[in-house]
N, C-alpha and C positions, 0 to 999 in steps of 0.2 A: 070513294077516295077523295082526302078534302081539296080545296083548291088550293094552289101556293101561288104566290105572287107574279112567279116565272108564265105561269098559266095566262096570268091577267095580261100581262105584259104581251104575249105571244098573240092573245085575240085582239089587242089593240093595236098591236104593229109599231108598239116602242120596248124602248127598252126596260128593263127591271128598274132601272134608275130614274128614268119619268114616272112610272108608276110610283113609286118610294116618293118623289115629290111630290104626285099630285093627291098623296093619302095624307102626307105630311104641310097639306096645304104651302107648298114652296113654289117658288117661279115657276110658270110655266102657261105656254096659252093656250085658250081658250078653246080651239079647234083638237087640241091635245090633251088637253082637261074633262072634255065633251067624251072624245073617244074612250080614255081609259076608264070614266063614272060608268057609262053602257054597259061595258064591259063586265067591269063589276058587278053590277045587277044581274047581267046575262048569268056569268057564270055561278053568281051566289058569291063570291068573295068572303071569307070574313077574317079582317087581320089577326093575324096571332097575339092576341093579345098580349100574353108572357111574353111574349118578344118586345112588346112595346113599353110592358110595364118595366122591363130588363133596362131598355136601352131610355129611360126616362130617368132613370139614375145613374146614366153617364151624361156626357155632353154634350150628346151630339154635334161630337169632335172626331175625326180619324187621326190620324198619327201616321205618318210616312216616315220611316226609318230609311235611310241612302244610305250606302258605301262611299262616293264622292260627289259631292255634287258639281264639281268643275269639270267631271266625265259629262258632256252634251249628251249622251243614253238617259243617263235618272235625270239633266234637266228636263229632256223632251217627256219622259214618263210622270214627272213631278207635275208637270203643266196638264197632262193626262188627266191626272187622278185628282187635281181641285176642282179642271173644270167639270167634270163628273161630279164630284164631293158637291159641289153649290147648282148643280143642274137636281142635286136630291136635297138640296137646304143643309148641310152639315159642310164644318167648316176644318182646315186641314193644319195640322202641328206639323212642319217640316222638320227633322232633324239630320245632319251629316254625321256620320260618323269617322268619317279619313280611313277606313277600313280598320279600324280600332279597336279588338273586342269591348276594351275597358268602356268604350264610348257606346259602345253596343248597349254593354249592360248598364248605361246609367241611365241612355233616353228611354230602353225599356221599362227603368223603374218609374221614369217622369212620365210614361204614358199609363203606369197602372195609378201614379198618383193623380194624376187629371182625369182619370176616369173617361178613360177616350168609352169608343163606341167599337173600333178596332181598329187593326194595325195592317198596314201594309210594311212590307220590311225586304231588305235586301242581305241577308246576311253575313259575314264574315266566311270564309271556310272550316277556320277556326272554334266557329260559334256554330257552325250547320250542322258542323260533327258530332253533337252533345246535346243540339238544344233540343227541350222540352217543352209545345204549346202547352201542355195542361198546367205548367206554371201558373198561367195568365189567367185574367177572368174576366178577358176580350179575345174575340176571334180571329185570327189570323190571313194575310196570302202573302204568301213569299211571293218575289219575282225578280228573275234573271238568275240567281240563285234560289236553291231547295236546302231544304231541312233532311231528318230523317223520313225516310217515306211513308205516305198515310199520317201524316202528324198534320200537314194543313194544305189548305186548299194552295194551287201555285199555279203562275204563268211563265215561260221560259220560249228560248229560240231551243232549236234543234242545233245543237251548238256542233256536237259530232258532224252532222251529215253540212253545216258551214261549212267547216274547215275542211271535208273532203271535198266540197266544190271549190273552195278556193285554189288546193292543193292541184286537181285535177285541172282546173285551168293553168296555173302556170305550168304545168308540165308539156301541155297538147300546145304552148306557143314557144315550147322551145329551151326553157330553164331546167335544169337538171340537178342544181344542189342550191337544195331549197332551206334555209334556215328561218327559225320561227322564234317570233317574244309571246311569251303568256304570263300573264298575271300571276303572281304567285301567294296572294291574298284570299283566292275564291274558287269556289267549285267550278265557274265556268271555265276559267282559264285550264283545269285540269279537263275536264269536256273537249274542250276546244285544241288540246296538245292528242286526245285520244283519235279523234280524228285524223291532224295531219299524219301521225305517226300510220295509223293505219291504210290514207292512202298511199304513201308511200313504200309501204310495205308491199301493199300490191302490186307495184312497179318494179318491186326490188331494189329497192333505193334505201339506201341511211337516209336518216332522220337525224334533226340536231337542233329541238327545243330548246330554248333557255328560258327559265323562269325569275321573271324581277318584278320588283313591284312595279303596279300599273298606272304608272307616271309616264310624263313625255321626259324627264331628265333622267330619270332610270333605261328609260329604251334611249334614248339620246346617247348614255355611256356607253350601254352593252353593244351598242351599234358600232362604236368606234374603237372598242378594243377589239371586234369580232374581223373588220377592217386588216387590222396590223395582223392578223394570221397568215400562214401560209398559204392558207385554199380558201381562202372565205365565200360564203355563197354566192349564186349567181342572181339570188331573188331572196325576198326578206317578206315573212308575212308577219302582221302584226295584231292582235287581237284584241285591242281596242281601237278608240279614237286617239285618245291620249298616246301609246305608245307609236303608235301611226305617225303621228304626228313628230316625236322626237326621233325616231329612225327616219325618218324625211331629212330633220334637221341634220344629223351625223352624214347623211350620205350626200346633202350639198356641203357643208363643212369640209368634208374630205375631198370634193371633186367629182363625186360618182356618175357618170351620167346615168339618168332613167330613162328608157326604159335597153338602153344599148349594154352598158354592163352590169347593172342590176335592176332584174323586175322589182317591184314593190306593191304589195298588196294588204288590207286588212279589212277588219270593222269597223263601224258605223260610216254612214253616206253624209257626213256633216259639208255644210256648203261648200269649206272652204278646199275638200278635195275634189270638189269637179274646176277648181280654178287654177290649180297648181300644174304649169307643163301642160302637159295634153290632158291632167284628169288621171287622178289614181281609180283604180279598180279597188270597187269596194264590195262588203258584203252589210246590205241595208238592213236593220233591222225596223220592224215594224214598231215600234216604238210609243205610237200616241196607243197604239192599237193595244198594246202590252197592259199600259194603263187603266186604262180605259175597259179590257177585261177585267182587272183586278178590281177596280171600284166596284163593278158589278155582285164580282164573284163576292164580296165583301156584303154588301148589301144585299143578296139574298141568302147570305150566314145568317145575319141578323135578323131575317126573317123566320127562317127556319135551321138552325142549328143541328138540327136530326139530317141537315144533306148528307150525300154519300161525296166523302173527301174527292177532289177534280183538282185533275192536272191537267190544264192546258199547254200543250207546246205547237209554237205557232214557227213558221219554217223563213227565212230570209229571202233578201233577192240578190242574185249577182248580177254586182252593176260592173260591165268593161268598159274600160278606159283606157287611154295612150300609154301608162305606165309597165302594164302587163303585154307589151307588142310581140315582146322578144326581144332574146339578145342578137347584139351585131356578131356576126361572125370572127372580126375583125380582133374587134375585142373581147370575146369567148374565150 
C-alpha cells in the first residue's frame, strides 16, 4: 500500500499542512523540518508527482469563497485558513459574496481563471441545491454549508443537535414560548429551524421559526413587529451572531428586560456577548478549528485526489449566561 502524505504527517506528529510545507520548502523550523525529512525516509515517501505537476500549473493560490464576511464566523474561519494557507507556502484570494448567487458564480469563474490550487467555499442554499464540483478543475471543501452529498469533501457544526440544546436549555430555566430567527439564505439556518422545531415537539410545545435574512437589521425588524403581537414569546433564539445581535437591539429599543421577561439565546460566542447585562447564552462554535480542518482537508486533495469524499461535523459548546436565568414570575 503506497504511502500518502496523511501517513508522513501522522509519524512525524504534525500536521498534513507542515508536511506540504516542508516538501514545498515553505517556513517552517528546523526541529520541524528534522522530524518530517526522518519520517520520510522511514516510511519511503514518495510525492505524488501528478499531483504536483497538476498543481504547478495553478498558483499555488486557494480561493475562499464567504457568504458575509461582516458575519465574525467566516471572519474567524478566513483567519483560519490563511494562517494555514502560508504555514504550507500558498497564498489566499478572499472573496464575499453578501449571500449572492450571481456573486457566487462570478468569483467562481475568477477562481477557475486564476487558476487557483482549490477552493474553499460557503455556499448559497440556493447554489447547494444544484451545484456541481465536477464543473471545476480544482478541488473543493464546502464549510458551514454542504453541497449535494458525496460531491465534496466538507466541515460543518452539528447544527440540529445545537439548536436542540439551546432549545432544551431555555426550556429547563423556565421559558415556554420559545420563538426563533433563522437565516433564510443557507442550508444551516434550515438545519438549525430542524432542530428547534424538533425539540419542541418533544415537549409538546408549538414552535414559531421565522425566517429573514441573516442580517442584524433584518432580525432587528422581525424582532419588533413580533413585539406588537398579542402573545409574543417569552424567549428569542437567534442563529447567528449577526441576528443576535439585532434582536438585542429590538428588545432594548422596546424596553424588554433580559433575562426577567424575555430569555435570549443564540450563535456564535463573539466578545461582545459576554459583556452585555450578565452575558448572553451562547452556542460557540469551534471556529478557528473549522478552518483549519478545511485547509487541511484541501491539502490532502491535492495530494491525492483518489481520497474517499469526508464529512467532517464538529459539535459546539453551550456557553450560559445571565440572559437565559429565567423569567420573573411577576412578569410571566
Amino acid at each position: 500500500m503506497s504511502v500518502k502524505i496523511k501517513d508522513v504527517a501522522s509519524a512525524a506528529g504534525v500536521s498534513v499542512a507542515t508536511v506540504s510545507r516542508v516538501l514545498g520548502n515553505g517556513p517552517v523550523s528546523a526541529e520541524l523540518r528534522a522530524r518530517v525529512e526522518r519520517a520520510v525516509l522511514d516510511l519511503g515517501y514518495r510525492p505524488n508527482l501528478s499531483a504536483r505537476r497538476l498543481r504547478s500549473q495553478h498558483s499555488q493560490t486557494v480561493g475562499l469563497v464567504v457568504s458575509d464576511i461582516r458575519n465574525p464566523f467566516f471572519t474567524g474561519v478566513s483567519r483560519a485558513v490563511e494562517d494555514a494557507a502560508y504555514q504550507a507556502g500558498m497564498r489566499v484570494i478572499l472573496c464575499n459574496t453578501d449571500e449572492n448567487p450571481e456573486k457566487e458564480a462570478m468569483y467562481l469563474r475568477l477562481m477557475q481563471e486564476e487558476r487557483v490550487s482549490g477552493v474553499i467555499f460557503s455556499p448559497t442554499r440556493e447554489t447547494s441545491q444544484h451545484f456541481n464540483v465536477a464543473g471545476f478543475d480544482f478541488p473543493m471543501v464546502m464549510i458551514d454549508r454542504t453541497g449535494p452529498a458525496g460531491q465534496a469533501d466538507a466541515v460543518l457544526l452539528d447544527n440540529r443537535l445545537a439548536s436542540i440544546q439551546l432549545v432544551e436549555h431555555l426550556l429547563d430555566r423556565g421559558y415556554s414560548r420559545i420563538g426563533a430567527l433563522f437565516g433564510n439564505t443557507s442550508t444551516t439556518g434550515s438545519e438549525r429551524n430542524g432542530g428547534y422545531e424538533e425539540a419542541l415537539k418533544l415537549r409538546g410545545l408549538p414552535s414559531g421559526g421565522r425566517f429573514v435574512a441573516p442580517t442584524a437589521e433584518a432580525a432587528e425588524l422581525a424582532v419588533a413587529q413580533w413585539l406588537k403581537e398579542a402573545t409574543p414569546p417569552d424567549a428569542l433564539l437567534a442563529s447567528n451572531g449577526l441576528m443576535l445581535l439585532g434582536a438585542l437591539r429590538a428588545l432594548r429599543a422596546a424596553g424588554v428586560s433580559i433575562p426577567a421577561r424575555m430569555g435570549l439565546a443564540g450563535f456564535d460566542n463573539e466578545i461582545w456577548t459576554g459583556l452585555v447585562g450578565e452575558g448572553l447564552t451562547v452556542i460557540e462554535q469551534p471556529v478557528y478549528q473549522i478552518g483549519q480542518i478545511a485547509m487541511e482537508m484541501l491539502l490532502a486533495r491535492l495530494e491525492d485526489a483518489s481520497l474517499p469524499i469526508r464529512r467532517v461535523v464538529l459539535n459546539g459548546r453551550l456557553i450560559e449566561r445571565g440572559s437565559t436565568r429565567g423569567p420573573s414570575r411577576s412578569e410571566h
